[in-house]
C-alpha positions in Angstrom: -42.4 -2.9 19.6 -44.5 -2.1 23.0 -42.6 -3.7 25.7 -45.4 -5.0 28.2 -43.0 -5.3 31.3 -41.7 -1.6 31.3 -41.8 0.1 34.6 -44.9 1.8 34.0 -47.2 -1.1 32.5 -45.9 -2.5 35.9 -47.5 0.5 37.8 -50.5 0.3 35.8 -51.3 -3.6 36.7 -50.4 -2.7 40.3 -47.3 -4.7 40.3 -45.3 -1.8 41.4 -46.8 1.2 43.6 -46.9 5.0 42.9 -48.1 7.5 44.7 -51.5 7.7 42.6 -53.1 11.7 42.3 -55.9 10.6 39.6 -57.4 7.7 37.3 -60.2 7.1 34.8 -60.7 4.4 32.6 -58.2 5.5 30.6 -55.3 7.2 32.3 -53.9 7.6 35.6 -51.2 10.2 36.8 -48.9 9.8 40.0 -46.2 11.7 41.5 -42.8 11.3 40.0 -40.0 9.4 42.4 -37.4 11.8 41.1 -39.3 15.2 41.2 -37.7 18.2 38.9 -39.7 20.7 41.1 -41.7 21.1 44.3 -44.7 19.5 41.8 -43.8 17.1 39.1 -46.6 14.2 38.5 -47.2 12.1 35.5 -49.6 10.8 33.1 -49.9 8.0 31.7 -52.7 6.0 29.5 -53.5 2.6 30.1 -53.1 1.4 26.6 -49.9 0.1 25.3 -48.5 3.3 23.6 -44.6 3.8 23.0 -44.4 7.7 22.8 -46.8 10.6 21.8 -46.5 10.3 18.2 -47.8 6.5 18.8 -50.5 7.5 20.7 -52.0 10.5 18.4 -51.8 8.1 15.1 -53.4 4.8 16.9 -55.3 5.9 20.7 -59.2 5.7 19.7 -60.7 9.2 20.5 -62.1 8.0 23.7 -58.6 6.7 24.8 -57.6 10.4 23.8 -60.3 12.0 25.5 -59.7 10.1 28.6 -56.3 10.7 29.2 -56.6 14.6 28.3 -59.4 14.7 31.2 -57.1 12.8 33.1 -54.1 15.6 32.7 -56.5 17.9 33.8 -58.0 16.5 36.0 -54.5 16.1 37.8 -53.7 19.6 37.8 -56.5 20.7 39.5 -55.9 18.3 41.8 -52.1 19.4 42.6 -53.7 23.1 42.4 -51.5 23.9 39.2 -52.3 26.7 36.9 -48.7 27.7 35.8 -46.6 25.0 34.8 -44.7 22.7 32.0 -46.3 20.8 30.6 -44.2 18.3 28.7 -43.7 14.5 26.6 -40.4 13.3 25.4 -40.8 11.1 22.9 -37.2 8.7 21.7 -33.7 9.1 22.7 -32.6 12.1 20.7 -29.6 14.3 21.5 -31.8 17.0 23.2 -34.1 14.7 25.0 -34.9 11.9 26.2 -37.6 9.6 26.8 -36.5 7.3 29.7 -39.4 5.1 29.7 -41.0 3.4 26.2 -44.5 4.3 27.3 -46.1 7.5 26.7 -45.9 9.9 29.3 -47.1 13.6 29.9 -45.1 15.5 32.8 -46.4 18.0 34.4 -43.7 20.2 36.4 -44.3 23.3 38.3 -43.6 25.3 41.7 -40.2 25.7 42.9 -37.7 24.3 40.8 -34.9 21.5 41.7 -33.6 20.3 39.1 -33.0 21.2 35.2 -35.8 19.4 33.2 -34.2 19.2 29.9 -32.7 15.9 31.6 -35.7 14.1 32.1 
């Protein structure tokens, strides 16, 4: 179950600020507080999605649409062309997602810290 006071539902209702590089209607992306390289922002939809796999089966196809535009959008903003691009989704023993709303990294420039522990 979708839990509506995670720290990014709190960023999307402005309770909590972020360093905001692009929204739509159905995304918006920011810079992440704990950076794994010289560029590391985030995407996030505005809908009440868990993970990716949530998203694909239940986003409408304009939510989807959105928040793809948005992801690009972002990285021509930043400038990026060669990056990671990346969503965890769970707690598995490889990765892990540490926060239950769907999220798309986007990581690139000079490294700083490994990203398999994001």
């Amino acid at each position: 179950m979708y839990d509506k006071n995670n720290v990014f539902a709190k960023i999307i209702r402005g309770e909590i600020p972020s360093k905001k590089v692009y929204e739509n209607a159905y995304a918006l992306s920011f810079l992440d507080i704990d950076p794994a390289a010289t560029i590391h922002a985030l995407v996030i939809p505005r809908g009440d999605y868990e993970n990716m796999l949530d998203f694909a089966a239940n986003a409408s196809d304009d939510e989807k649409l959105g928040f793809f535009d948005c992801v690009n959008k972002t990285a021509e903003k930043l400038g990026v062309t060669d990056c990671n691009m990346f969503a965890n989704t769970g707690n598995g023993v490889y990765l892990r997602q540490s926060v239950p709303h769907f999220h798309m990294h986007i990581v690139a420039g000079e490294k700083i810290k490994d990203i398999t522990t994001l």
